[in-house]
C-alpha positions as a LaTeX table, in Angstrom:
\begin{tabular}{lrrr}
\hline
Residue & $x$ (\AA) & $y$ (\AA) & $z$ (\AA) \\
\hline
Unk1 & $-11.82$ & $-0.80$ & 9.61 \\
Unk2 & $-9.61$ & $-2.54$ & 12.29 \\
Unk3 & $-6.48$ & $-0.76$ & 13.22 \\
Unk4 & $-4.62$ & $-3.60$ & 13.89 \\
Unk5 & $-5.24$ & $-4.73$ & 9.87 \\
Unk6 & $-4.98$ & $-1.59$ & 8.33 \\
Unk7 & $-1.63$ & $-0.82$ & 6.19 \\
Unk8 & 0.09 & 1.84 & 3.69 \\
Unk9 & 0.54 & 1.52 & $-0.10$ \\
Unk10 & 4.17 & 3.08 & $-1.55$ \\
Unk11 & 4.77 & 3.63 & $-4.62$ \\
Unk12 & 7.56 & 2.15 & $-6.23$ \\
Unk13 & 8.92 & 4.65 & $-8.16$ \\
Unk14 & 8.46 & 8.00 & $-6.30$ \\
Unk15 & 8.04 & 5.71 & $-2.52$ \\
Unk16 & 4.76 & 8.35 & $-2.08$ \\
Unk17 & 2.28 & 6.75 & 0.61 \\
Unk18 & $-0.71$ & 7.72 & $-1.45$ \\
Unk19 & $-3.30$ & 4.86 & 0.24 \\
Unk20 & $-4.43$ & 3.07 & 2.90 \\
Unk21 & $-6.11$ & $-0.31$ & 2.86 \\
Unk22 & $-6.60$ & $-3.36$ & 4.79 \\
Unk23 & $-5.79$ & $-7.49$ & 4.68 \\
Unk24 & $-6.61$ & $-10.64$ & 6.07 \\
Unk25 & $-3.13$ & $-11.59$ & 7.48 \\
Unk26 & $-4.47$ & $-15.18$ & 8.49 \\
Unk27 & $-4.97$ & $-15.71$ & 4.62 \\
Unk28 & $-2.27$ & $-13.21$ & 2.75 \\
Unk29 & 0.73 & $-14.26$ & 4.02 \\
Unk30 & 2.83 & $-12.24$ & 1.49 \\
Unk31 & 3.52 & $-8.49$ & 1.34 \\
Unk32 & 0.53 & $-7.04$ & $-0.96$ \\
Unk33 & 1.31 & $-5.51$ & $-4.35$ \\
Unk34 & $-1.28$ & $-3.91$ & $-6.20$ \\
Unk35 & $-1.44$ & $-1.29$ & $-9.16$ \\
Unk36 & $-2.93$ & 2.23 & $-8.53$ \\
Unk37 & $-2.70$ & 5.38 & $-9.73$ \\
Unk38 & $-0.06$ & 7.89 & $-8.44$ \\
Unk39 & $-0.51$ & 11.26 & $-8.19$ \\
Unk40 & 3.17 & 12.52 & $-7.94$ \\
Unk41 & 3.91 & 10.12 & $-10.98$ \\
Unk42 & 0.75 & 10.89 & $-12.94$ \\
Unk43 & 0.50 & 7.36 & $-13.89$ \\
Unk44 & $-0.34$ & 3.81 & $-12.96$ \\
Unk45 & 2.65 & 2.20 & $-11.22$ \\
Unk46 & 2.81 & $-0.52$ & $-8.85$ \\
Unk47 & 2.62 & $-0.26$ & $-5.07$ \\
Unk48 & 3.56 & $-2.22$ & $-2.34$ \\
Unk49 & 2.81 & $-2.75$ & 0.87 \\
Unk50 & 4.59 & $-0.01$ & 3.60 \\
Unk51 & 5.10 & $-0.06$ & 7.33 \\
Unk52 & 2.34 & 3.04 & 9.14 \\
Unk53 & 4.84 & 5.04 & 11.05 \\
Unk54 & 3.87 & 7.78 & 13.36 \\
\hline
\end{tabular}
């Protein structure tokens, strides 16, 4: 996986980074926005796309 394409999940409700995953920026123009499981929350919730700091 490219590091230039790779990005963070938050959670919405808790803002947790729990994943990592990767895009095609030439054809997703919008922020992604996908629903996973969180472990903090112990449910599914929705999770958006997060700036990788650090």
């Amino acid at each position: 996986m490219s590091q230039d394409r790779l990005l963070k999940l938050k959670c919405t409700t808790c803002k947790n980074g729990n994943y990592f995953t990767s895009k095609n920026k030439k054809l997703v123009t919008k922020k992604l926005e996908l629903k996973k499981f969180c472990k903090t929350c112990k449910k599914n919730v929705k999770h958006k796309e997060a700036k990788i700091t650090g």
